[in-house]
N, C-alpha and C positions, 0 to 999 in steps of 0.2 A: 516509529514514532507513536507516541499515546495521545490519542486526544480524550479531552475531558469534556462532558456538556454538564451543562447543570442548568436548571430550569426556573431558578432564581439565587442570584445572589446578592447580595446588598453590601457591596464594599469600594474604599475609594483604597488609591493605588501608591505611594509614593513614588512622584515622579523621577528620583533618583534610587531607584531600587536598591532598597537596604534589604537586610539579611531579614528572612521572616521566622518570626519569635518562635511559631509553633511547630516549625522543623516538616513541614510539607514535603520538602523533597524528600525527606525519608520514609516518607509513606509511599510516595509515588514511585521514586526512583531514578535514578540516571539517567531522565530521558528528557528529550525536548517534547515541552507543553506546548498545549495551546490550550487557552481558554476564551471560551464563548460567552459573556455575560447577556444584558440585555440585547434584543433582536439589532439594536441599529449601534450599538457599541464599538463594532469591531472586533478585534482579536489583538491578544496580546504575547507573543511570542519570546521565551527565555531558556536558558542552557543551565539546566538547575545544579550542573555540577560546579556552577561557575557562581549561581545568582540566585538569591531568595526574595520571595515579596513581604513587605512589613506591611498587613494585611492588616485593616480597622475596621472592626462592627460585621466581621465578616458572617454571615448566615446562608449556608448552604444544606439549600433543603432537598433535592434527589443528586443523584450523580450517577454518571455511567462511564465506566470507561473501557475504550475497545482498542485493540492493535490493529492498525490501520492496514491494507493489503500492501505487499510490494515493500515494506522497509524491514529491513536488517537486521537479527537480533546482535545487538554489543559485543565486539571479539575482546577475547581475553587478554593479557599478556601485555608484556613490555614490548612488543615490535609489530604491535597489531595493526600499525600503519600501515608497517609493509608488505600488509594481503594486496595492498592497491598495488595491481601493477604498475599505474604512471605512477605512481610514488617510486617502486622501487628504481624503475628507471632514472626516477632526477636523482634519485638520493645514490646512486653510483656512479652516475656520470659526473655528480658536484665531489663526492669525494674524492675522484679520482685528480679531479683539474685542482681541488683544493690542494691535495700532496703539492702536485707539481708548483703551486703558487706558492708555497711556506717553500721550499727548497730553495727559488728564485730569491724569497726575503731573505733569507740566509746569505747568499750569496752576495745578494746586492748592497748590504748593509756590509761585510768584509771589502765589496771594493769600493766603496765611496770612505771609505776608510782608507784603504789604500792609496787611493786616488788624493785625497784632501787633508790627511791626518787632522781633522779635525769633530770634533763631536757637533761644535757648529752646523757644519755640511751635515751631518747625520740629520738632525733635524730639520735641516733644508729638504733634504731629499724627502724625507715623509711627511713634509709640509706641500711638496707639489703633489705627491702620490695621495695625498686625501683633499686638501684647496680645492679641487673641482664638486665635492661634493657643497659646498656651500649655494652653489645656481642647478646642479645638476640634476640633485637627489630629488628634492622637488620637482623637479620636471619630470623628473621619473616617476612619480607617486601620482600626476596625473594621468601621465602616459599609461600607468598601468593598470588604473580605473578608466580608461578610453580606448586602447588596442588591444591587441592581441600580445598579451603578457607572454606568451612562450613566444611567436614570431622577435619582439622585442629581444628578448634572451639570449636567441641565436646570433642575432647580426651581434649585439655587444660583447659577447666570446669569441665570435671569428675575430674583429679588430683586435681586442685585448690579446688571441695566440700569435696574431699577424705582428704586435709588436716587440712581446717576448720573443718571438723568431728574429726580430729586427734588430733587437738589444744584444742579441746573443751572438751574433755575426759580426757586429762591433767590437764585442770582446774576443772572438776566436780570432779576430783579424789584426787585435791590436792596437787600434785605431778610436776606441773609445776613450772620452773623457768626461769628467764631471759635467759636462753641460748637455752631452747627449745622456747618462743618466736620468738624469734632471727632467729634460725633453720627455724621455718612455715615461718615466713614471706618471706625470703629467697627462698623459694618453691613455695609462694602463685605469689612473683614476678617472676620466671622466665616463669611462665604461662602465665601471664599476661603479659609479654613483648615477648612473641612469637603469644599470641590471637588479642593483638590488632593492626597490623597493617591488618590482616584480616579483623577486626571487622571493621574498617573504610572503605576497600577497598569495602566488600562486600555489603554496601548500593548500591555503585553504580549499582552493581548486580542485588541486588533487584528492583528498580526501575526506572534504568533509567538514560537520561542527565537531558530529561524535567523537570523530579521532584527532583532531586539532590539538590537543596538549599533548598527544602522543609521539605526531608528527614534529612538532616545533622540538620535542626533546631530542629524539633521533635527527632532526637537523642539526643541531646544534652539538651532537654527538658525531657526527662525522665529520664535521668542520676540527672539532678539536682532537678528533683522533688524528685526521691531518697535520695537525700542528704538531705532534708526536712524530709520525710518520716521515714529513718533510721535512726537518732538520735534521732526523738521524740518517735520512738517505743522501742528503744534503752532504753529511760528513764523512759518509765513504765515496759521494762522487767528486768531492777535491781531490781526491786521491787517486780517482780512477781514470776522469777525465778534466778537471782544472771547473774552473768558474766559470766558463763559455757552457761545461754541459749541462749545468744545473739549469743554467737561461735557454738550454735547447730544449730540455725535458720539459720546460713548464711550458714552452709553447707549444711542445706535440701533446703536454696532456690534456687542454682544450678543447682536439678534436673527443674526448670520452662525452664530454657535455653536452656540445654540439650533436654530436650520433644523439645521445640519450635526449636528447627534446625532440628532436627530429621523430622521434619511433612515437611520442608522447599521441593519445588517441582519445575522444570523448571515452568516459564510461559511466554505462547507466547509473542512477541515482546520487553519479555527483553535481554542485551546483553549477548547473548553467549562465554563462555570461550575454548580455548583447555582444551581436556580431559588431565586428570591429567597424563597417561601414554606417551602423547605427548611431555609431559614438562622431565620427568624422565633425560632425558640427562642433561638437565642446571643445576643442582643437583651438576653435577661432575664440572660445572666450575663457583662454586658459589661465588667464592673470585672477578672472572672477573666479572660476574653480578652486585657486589655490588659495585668497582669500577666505571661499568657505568652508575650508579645509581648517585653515588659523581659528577661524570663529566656530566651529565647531570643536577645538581642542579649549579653545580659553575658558568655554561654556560647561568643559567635562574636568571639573579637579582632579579628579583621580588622575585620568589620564595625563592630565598639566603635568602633576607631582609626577608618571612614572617618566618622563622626558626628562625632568629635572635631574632626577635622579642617575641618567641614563649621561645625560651632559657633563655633570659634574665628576662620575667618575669618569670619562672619558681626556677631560679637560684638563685637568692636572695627575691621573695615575698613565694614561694610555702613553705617555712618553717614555718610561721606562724601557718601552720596548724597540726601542729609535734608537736610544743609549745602550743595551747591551753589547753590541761590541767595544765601546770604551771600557767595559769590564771586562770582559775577555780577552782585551789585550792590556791593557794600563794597569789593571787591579790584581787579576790572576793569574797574568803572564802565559794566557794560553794562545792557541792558535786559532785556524778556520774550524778545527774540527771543534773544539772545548765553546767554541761560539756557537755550534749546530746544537752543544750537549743541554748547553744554559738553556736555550731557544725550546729545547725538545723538555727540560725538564717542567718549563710554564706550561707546555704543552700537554704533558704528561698530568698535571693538575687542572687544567682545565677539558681535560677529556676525561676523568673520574667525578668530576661536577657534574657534569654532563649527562655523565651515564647514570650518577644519583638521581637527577630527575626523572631519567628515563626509566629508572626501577620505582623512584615513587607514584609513577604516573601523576595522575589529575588531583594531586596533594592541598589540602585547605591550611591556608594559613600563607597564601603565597606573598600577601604583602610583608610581611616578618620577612622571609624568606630572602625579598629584594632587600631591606634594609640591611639583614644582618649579614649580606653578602658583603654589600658596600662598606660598612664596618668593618669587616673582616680585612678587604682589598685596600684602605686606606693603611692600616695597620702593618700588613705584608711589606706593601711599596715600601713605606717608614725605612723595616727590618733590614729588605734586601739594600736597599739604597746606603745602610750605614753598617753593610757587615764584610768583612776583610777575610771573611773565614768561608773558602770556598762548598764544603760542606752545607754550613749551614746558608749559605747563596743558595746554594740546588733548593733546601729546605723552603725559607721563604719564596722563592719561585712558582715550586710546586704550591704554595697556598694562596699567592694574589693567582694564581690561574685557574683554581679549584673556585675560589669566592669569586671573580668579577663574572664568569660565566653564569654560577649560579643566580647571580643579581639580574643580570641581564636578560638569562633563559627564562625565570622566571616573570620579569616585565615583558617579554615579550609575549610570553602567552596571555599576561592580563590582559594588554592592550587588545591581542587580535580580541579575545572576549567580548571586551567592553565594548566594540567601535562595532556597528552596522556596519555591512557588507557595501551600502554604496561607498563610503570615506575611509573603506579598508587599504588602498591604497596610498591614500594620501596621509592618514594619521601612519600608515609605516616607513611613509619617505620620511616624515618630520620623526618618527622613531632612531632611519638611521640617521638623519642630520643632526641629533642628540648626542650621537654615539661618534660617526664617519665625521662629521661636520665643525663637530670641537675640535677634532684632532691636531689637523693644521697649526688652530692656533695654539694648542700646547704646545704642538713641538717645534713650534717657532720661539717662542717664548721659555720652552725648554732648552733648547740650545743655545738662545742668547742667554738666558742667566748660568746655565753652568761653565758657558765660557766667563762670567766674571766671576761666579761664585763657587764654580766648582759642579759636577755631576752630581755626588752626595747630597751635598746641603739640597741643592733646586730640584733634585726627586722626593727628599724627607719632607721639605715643606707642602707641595704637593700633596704629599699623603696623610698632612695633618689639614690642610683641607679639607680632605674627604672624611675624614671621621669625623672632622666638626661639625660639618653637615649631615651626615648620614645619623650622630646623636641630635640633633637637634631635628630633623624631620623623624627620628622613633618619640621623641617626646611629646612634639605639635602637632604631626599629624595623623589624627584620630582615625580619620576616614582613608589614610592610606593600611595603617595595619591591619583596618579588617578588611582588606581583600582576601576574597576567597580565591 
């Protein structure tokens, strides 16, 4: 860290930190400031890779600045995340259970197909697998500005493999129907809408401010390489052992998460939380928590706008991915396996998005970046939804999976930016309730229109939503493209 003293300055501040005209961080450098003004002012704390000050009548008459003892000079490189060791740990334990979870979608999505022949049911099913995020996620977002985010972590992976193992024995045994489906996924989501605003929060835990946009890319790069991963292993295990193994495999891979938090250990110079018994009280007044949570988002536009943003493609493009088995059987006449290949080819596009960030690191111009993601992911859906030509299917695939990641990877490192570390929590549960939260009701509303209207049509319109939107927030809103 650099600190700055100066022994007179005469400047007032903008309370919404805009970009500062005279390019200071590029004097100073990549590092978190602090400045000292008058004796009883305070300090004013910012991540200059992220934020500038639009500094008036500024007069700065000595300066000194020194490297403080004990901090870190900046690692290099695209994976400089993963010098932390609890980093490395969650980020192989989340890969690993992630394969295992896209392999399970895979499968699950072919037999409620089976099960219902209907694309109706298809959106039912990932109307219960996401519906619990609507009460949950929030709950989660306080929970995880109040306990112990990795304890939380644990119990919510053991249930969720505990049910995978449970769904899986249903099917090896024969005995499964649309309504126990229904049932797991129901269970598998309310886990996972109380784990993941944890899961998000606790990067920052792991690692740091410095390495924060480093970390969020490499998370986001092995979620999507999973998505790669788990449909094509997906579609040699139909083969190898039926749709019971895929649901066995995603419940033993689990236990990788499990072990890998389990090992997780303080380490020096990362930021420390209250212990979870400090927090015990706000427990009891967590309707008021989450309240201040609302009113501290309505009070930050940017932040509003990247939720918006996050929602809306969520809302009408995220169903495509409920529906691709009626392409793969209705459209292109394939099987389990041509469903893993569709599945893996999104996947294959959104883990080279992914990995783009990861090689651009801490890139300026990120608000651009989310809009012309959603741009792009409106346009894609459109393509895929109205094309007959399996080929170019693959093609469009690969680029709504390449663009929604981008849009999304890139909001999410704004947000964590933007928001103070105490409403880090909370502004990420209403992040995933943007994204996890809409889902439901798209794909409830996706399945009842393409049962009248057709698959086609109720994905294209959908995706002429999102361009509507995504041009209309690049043209009005000023103060979202210039996020740095």
């Amino acid at each position: 860290m650099i600190v700055i003293r100066a022994e007179s300055f005469g400047f007032e501040v903008d309370s919404r930190i805009r970009r500062y005209r005279g390019r200071f961080c590029k004097a100073v450098g990549p590092s978190l400031i602090k400045l000292n003004p008058y004796p009883n002012a305070g300090s004013i704390r910012f991540d200059l890779e992220l934020l500038c000050l639009d500094v008036i009548n500024t007069q700065v008459m000595a300066t000194e600045v020194e490297q403080l003892p004990g901090s870190r000079p900046r690692r290099a490189g695209m994976f400089r995340a993963l010098s932390h060791r609890n980093f490395r740990l969650f980020w192989t334990g989340a890969f690993l259970s992630n394969v295992g979870t896209w392999m399970q979608a895979v499968a699950q999505g072919w037999l409620v197909l089976q099960l219902t022949n209907s694309s109706f049911w298809l959106g039912l099913d990932a109307f219960m697998a996401t519906a619990p995020a609507f009460i949950f996620t929030l709950l989660g977002g306080v929970f995880a500005d109040l306990l112990d985010r990795r304890r939380l972590l644990i119990y919510t992976q053991v249930v969720a493999g505990l049910a995978a193992l449970g769904l899986a024995m249903f099917v090896w045994t024969g005995a499964v129907n649309r309504w126990i489906v229904l049932g797991f996924s129901f269970v598998t989501g309310c886990c996972m809408a109380l784990a993941s605003p944890s899961y998000l929060a606790m990067t920052y835990d792991l690692v740091g401010r410095e390495d924060l946009a480093n970390a969020v890319a490499l998370n986001s790069t092995q979620f999507q390489l999973s998505r790669v991963v788990g449909p094509a292993l997906a579609g040699f295990g139909f083969r190898l052992f039926g749709l019971a193994g895929c649901f066995f495999v995603n419940g033993l891979s689990f236990i990788a998460v499990v072990v890998s938090l389990g090992m997780v250990r303080p380490e020096p110079g990362m930021p420390q939380r209250e212990a979870p018994s400090d927090s015990a009280k706000g427990i009891r007044d967590l309707w008021r928590d989450l309240l201040e949570g609302f009113r501290y988002v309505r009070n930050r536009p940017r932040v509003f706008s990247l939720l918006m943003i996050s929602a809306v493609n969520s809302l009408f493009g995220a169903p495509y991915f409920a529906l691709i088995p009626f392409y793969a059987r209705d459209v292109f006449h394939l099987g389990a396996t041509g469903l893993a290949w569709l599945m893996g080819m999104a996947g294959a596009g959104a883990f080279c998005g992914a990995a783009l960030l990861t090689i651009l690191g801490d890139f300026r111009r990120k608000g651009w970046f989310v809009l012309g993601g959603s741009l792009a992911f409106g346009v894609s859906v459109m393509a895929f939804s109205l094309s007959t030509r399996l080929m170019l299917s693959y093609l469009f695939l690969f680029a709504l999976g390449f663009a929604i990641v981008s849009s999304i990877a890139a909001a999410n490192t704004l947000l964590q930016k933007l928001v103070t570390d105490q409403m880090r929590g909370r502004v990420m549960s209403m992040f995933i309730l943007s994204f996890m939260g809409t889902m439901p009701i798209g794909n409830i509303l996706a399945g009842s229109a393409s049962h009248r209207f057709g698959v086609p049509h109720t994905l294209a319109a959908g995706g002429l939503v999102i361009v509507v939107f995504a041009i209309t927030m690049m043209v009005f809103n000023k103060r979202l493209r210039q996020l740095y």
